[in-house]
Backbone as numpy.savetxt, mean C-alpha at the origin, in Angstrom:
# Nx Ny Nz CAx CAy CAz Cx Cy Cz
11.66 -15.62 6.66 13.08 -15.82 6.54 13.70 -15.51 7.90
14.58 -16.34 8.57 15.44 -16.11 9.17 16.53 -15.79 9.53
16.59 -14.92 10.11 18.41 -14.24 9.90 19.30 -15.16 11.20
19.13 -15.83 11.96 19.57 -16.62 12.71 18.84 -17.53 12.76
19.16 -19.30 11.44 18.30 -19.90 12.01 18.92 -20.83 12.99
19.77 -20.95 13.83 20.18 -21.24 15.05 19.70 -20.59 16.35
19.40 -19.61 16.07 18.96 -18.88 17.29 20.24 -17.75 18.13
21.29 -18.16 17.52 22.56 -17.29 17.93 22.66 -16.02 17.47
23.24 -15.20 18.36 22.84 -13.68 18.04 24.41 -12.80 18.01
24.99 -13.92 16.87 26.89 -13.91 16.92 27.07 -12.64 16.49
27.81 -11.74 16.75 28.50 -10.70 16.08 28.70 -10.76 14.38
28.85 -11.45 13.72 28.86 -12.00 12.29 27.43 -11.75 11.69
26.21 -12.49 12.11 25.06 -12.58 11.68 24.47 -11.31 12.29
24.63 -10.12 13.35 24.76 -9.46 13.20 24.92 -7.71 12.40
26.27 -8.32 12.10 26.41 -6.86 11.11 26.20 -7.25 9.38
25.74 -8.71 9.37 25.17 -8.97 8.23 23.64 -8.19 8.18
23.36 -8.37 9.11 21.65 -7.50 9.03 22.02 -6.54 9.03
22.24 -5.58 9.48 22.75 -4.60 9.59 23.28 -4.30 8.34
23.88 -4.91 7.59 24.29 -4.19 6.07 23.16 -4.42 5.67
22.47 -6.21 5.42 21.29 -5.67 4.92 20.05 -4.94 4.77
20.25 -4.46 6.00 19.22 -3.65 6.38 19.22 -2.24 5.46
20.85 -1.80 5.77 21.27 -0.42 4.76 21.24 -0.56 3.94
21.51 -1.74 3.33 21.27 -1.78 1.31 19.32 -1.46 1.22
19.05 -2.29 1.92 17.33 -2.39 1.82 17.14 -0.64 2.29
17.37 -0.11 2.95 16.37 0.96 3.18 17.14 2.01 1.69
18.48 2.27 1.08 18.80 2.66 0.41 17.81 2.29 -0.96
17.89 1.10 -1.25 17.30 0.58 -2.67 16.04 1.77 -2.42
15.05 1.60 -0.80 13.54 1.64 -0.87 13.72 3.08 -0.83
14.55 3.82 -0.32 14.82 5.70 -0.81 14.88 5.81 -1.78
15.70 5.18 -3.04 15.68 5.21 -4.35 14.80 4.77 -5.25
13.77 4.02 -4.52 12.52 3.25 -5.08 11.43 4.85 -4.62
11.93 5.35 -4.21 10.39 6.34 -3.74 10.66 7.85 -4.39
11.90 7.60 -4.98 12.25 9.17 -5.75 11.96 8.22 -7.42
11.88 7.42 -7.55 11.34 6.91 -8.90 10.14 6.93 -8.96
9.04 6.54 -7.88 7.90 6.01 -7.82 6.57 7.70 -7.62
7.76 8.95 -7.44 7.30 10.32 -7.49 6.89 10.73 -9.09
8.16 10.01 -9.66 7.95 10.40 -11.24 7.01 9.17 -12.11
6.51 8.54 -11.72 5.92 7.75 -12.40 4.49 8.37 -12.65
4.05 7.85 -14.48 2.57 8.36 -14.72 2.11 7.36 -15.20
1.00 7.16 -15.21 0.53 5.94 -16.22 -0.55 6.40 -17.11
-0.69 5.71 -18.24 -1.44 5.81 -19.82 -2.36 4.76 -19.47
-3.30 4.97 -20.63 -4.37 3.79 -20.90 -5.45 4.31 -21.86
-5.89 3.55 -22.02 -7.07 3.86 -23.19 -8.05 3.45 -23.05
-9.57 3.47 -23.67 -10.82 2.97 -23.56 -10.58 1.91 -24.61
-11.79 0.75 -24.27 -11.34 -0.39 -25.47 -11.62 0.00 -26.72
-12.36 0.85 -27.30 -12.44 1.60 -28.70 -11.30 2.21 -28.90
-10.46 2.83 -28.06 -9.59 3.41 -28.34 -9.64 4.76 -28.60
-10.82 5.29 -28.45 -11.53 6.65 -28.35 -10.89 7.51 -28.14
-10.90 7.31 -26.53 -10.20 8.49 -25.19 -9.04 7.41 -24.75
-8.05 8.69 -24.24 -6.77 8.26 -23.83 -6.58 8.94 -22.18
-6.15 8.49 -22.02 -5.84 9.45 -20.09 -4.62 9.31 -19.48
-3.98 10.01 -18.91 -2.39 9.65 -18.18 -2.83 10.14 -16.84
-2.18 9.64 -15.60 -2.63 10.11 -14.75 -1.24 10.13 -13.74
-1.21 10.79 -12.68 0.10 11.11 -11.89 0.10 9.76 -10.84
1.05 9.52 -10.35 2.10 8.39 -9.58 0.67 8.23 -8.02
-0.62 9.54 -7.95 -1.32 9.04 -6.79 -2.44 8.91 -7.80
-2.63 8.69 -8.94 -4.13 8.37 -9.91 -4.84 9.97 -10.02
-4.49 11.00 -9.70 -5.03 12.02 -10.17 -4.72 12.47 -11.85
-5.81 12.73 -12.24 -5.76 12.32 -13.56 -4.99 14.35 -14.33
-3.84 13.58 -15.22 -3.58 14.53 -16.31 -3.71 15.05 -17.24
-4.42 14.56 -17.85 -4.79 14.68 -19.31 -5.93 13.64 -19.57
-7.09 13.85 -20.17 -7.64 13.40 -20.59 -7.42 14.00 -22.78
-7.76 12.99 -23.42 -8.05 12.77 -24.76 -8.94 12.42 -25.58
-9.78 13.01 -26.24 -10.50 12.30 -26.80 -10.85 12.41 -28.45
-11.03 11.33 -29.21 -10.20 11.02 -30.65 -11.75 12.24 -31.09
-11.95 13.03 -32.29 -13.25 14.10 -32.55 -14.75 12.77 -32.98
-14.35 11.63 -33.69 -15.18 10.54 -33.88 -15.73 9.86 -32.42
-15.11 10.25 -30.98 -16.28 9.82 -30.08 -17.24 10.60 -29.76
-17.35 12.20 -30.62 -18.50 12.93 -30.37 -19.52 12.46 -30.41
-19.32 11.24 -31.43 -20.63 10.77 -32.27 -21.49 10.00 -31.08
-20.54 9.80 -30.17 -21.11 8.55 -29.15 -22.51 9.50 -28.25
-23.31 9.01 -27.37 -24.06 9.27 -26.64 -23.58 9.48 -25.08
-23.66 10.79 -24.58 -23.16 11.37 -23.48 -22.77 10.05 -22.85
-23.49 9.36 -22.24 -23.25 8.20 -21.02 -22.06 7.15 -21.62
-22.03 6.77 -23.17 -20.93 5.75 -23.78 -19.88 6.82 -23.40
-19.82 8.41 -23.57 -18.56 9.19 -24.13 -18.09 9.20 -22.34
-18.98 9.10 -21.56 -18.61 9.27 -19.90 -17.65 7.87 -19.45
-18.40 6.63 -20.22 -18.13 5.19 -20.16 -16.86 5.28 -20.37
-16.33 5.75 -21.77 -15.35 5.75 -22.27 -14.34 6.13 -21.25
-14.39 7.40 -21.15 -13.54 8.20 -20.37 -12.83 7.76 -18.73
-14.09 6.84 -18.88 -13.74 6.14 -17.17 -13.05 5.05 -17.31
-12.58 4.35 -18.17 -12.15 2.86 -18.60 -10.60 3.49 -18.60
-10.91 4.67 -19.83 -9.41 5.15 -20.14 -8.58 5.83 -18.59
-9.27 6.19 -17.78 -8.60 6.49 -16.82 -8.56 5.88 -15.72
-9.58 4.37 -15.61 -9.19 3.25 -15.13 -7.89 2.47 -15.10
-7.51 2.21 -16.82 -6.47 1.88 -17.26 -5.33 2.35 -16.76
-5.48 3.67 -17.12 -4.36 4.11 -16.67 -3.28 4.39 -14.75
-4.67 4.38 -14.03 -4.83 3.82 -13.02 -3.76 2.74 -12.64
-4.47 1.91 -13.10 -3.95 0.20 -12.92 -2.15 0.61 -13.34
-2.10 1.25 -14.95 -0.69 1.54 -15.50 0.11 2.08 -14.14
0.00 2.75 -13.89 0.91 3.05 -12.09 0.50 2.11 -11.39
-0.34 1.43 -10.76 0.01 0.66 -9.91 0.68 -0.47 -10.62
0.46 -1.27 -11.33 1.76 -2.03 -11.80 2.63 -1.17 -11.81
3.21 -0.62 -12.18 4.62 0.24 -12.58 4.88 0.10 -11.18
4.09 0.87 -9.91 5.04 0.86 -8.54 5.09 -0.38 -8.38
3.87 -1.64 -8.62 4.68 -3.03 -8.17 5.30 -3.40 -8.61
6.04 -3.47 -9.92 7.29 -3.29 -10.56 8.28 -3.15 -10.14
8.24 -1.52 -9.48 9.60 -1.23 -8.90 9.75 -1.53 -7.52
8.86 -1.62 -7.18 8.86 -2.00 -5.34 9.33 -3.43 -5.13
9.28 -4.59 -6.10 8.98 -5.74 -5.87 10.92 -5.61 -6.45
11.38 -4.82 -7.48 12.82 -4.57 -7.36 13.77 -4.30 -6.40
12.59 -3.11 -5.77 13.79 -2.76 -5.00 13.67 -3.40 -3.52
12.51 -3.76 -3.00 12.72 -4.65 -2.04 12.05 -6.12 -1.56
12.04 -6.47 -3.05 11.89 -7.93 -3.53 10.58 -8.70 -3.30
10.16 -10.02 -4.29 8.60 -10.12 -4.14 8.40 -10.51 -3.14
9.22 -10.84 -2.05 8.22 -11.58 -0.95 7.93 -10.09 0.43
8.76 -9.38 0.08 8.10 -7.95 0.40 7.12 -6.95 0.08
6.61 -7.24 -1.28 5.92 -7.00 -1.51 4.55 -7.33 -1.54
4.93 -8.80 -1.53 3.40 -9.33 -1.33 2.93 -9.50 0.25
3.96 -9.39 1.27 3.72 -9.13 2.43 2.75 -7.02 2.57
3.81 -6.30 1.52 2.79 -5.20 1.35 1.36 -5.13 1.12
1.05 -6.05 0.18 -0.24 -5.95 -0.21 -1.35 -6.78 0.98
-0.65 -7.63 1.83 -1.48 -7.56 3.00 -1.43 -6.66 3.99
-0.81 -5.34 3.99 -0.90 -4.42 5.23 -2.47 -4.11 5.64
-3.01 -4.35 4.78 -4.89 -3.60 4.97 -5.21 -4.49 6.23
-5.13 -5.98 5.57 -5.72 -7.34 6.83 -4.54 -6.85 8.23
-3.70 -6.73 7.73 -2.68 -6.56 9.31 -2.67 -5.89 10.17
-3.55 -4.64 9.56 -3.85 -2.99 10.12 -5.26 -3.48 10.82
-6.08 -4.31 9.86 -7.34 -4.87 10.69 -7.36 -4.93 12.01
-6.21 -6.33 12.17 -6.00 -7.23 13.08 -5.37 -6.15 13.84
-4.55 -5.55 13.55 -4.18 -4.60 14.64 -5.24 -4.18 15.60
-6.21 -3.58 14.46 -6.98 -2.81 15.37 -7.69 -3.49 16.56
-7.97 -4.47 15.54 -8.79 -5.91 16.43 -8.17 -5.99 17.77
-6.71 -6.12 17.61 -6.04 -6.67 18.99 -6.04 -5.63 19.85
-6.14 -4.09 19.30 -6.06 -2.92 20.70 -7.48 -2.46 21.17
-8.71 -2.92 20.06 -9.56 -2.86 20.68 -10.24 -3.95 22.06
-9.55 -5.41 21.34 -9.48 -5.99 22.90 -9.21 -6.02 23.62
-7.53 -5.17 23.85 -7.05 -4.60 25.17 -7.72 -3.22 25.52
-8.34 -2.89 24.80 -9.08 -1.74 25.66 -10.01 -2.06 26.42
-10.88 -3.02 26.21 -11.67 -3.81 25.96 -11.38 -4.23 27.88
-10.18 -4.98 27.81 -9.90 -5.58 28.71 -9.06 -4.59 29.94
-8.62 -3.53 29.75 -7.86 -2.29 30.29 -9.12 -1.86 30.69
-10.48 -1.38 30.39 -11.58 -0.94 31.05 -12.70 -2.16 31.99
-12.13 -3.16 31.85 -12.46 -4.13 32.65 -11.86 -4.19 34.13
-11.01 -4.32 33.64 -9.62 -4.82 34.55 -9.76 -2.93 35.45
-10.00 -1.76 34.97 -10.19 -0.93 35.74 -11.22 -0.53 36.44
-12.86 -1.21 35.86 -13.93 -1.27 36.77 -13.68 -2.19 38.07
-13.21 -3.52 37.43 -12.83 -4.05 38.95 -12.10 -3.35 40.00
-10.93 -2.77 39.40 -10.29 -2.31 40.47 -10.89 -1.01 41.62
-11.65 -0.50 40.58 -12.44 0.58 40.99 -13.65 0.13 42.08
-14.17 -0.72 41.45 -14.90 -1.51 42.78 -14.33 -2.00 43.78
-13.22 -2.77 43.67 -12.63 -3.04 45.03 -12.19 -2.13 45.97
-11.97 -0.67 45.04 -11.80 0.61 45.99 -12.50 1.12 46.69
-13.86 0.65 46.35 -14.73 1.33 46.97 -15.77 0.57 47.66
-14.92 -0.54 48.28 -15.77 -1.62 49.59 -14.98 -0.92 50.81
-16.39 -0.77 51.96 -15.51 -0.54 53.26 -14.34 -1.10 53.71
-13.46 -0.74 54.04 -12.52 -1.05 54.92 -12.90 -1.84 55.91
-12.83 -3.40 56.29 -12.89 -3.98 57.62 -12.39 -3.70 58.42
């Protein structure tokens, strides 16, 4: 999106960014004191064990119904991991929910590529290093030819 698609940088189009900018960082302060209180639920597909877990996936509560005793250690482990899988996933939808509210889907789905962008970042400063230790061996050699 463009905020000047003329290319003019008028006083008008301006302090339009500029408000939008303040509504946007307001919504995304108010998006991050919601996104503190968020927990998410879920269950195993039997419905066995239940799990809630806090707004970073550390888990709160685990549940489990007295009829999955019956199960065999590794199903009752199975279980337990699905249900707090679930619940997992239950917060991250919930924050893409509210994130994609408060600063809309095409921001958000630009979020969910930060991983590839952080890549490429790295990519690009490791080639200027790359090229910064080049560019300083040469120079270093040319320092150190006799003087004619």
């Amino acid at each position: 999106m463009s905020y000047f698609p003329s290319g003019d940088l008028d006083p008008a189009n301006l302090e339009r960014l500029v408000r939008e900018s303040e509504e946007s960082v307001r919504r995304l302060a108010d998006a991050t004191a919601e996104l503190e209180a968020i927990s998410g639920t879920g269950r195993s597909r039997s419905e066995l064990v239940s799990a809630e877990v806090d707004n970073g996936g550390g888990i709160r509560r685990v549940a489990i119904d007295p009829r999955a005793m019956r199960l065999g250690s590794e199903e009752l482990s199975e279980q337990v991991c699905e249900a707090v899988r679930a619940a997992q996933e239950d917060v991250q939808r919930q924050s893409l929910e509210l994130l994609t509210l408060a600063v809309g889907a095409d921001a958000t789905r630009a979020a969910v590529d930060l991983d590839a962008l952080q890549r490429q970042l790295q990519d690009v400063q490791s080639t200027f290093a790359r090229s910064v230790d080049a560019s300083a061996a040469v120079v270093d050699r040319i320092s150190r030819r006799p003087e004619w």
